[in-house]
C-alpha positions in Angstrom: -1.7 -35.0 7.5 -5.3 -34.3 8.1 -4.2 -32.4 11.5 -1.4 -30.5 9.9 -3.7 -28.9 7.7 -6.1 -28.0 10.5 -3.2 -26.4 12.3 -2.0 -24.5 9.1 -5.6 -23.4 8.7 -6.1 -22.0 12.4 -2.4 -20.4 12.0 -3.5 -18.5 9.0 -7.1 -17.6 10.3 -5.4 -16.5 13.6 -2.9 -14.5 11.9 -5.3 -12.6 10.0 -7.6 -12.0 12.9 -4.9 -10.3 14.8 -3.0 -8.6 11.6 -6.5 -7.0 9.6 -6.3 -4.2 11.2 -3.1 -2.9 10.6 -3.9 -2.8 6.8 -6.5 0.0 7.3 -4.1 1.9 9.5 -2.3 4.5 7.3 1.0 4.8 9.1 1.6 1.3 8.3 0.2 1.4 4.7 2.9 4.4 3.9 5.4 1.9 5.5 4.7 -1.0 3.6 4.4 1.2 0.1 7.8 3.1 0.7 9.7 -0.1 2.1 11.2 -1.1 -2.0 10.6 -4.6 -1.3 7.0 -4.5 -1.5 5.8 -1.0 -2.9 2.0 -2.0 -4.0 2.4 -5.6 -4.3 0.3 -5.7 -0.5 -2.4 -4.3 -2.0 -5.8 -5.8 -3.3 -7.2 -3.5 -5.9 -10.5 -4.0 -5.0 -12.3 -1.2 -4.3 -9.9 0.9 -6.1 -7.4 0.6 -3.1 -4.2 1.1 -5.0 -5.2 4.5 -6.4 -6.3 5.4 -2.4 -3.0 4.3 -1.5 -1.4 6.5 -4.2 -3.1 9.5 -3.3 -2.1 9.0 -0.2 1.3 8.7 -0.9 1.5 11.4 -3.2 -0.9 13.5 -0.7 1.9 13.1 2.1 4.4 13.9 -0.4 3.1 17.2 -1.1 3.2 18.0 3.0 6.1 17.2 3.3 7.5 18.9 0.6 6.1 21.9 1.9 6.6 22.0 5.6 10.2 21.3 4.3 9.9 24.6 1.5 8.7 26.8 4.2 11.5 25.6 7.3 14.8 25.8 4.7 13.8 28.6 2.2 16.6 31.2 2.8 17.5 32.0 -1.1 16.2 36.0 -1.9 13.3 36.3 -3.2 13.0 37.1 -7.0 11.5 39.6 -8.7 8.2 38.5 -10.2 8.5 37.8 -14.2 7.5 40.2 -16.4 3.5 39.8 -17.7 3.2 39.5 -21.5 -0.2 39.0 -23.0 -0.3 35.2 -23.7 -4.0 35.2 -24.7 -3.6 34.1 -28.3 -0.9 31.8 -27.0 -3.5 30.1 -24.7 -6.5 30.3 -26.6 -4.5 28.1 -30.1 -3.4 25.4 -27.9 -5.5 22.1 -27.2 -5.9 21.7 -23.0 -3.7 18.7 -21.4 -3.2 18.7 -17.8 0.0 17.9 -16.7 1.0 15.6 -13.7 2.5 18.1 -10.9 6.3 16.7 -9.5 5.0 14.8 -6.6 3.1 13.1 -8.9 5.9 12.2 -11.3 8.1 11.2 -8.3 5.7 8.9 -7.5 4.9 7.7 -10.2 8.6 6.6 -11.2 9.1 5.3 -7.9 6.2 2.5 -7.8 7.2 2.2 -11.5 10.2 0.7 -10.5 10.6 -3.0 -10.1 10.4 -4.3 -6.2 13.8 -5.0 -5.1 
């Protein structure tokens, strides 16, 4: 028994020596957050790593939204909206920033139970 335990604890020691640093890689810590199995379970949230790995997410998001906007926009462009004077509008209303989409879309998805 006393042997078993030894060999579990090499085995674990061993495993982590050679797996560490693939957790500070970021290619694989977009894999392991986008794969719905695990979303942010991996993570430790010390040293606020769950909000890095957020940003990240919702940093690559953004890229890719826009290399995608900028390769598949073909629609015609429209004519800018008219200006009206919103300065009273603007000035009576309390400040509350809103999340952009990518965040949103982030959001719901690690909101969403692992599968």
């Amino acid at each position: 028994m006393k042997c078993l335990k030894k060999a579990c604890s090499v085995l674990q020691s061993s495993t982590e020596t050679r797996l560490n640093k693939f957790e500070s890689m970021e290619a694989f810590q977009l894999a392991a957050t986008l794969d719905p199995r695990y979303k942010l379970d991996w993570c430790h949230d010390y040293d606020n790593e769950v909000q890095d790995i957020r940003d990240l997410l919702i940093e690559k998001y953004n890229m890719a939204r826009s290399v995608d906007s900028t390769t598949t926009d073909t629609s015609p462009a429209e004519p800018p909206p008219m200006k009206r004077n919103k300065f009273f509008a603007v000035a009576n209303r309390s400040f509350t920033p809103r999340p952009t989409p990518s965040e949103t879309e982030v959001s719901l998805y690690l909101n969403q139970p692992c599968l």
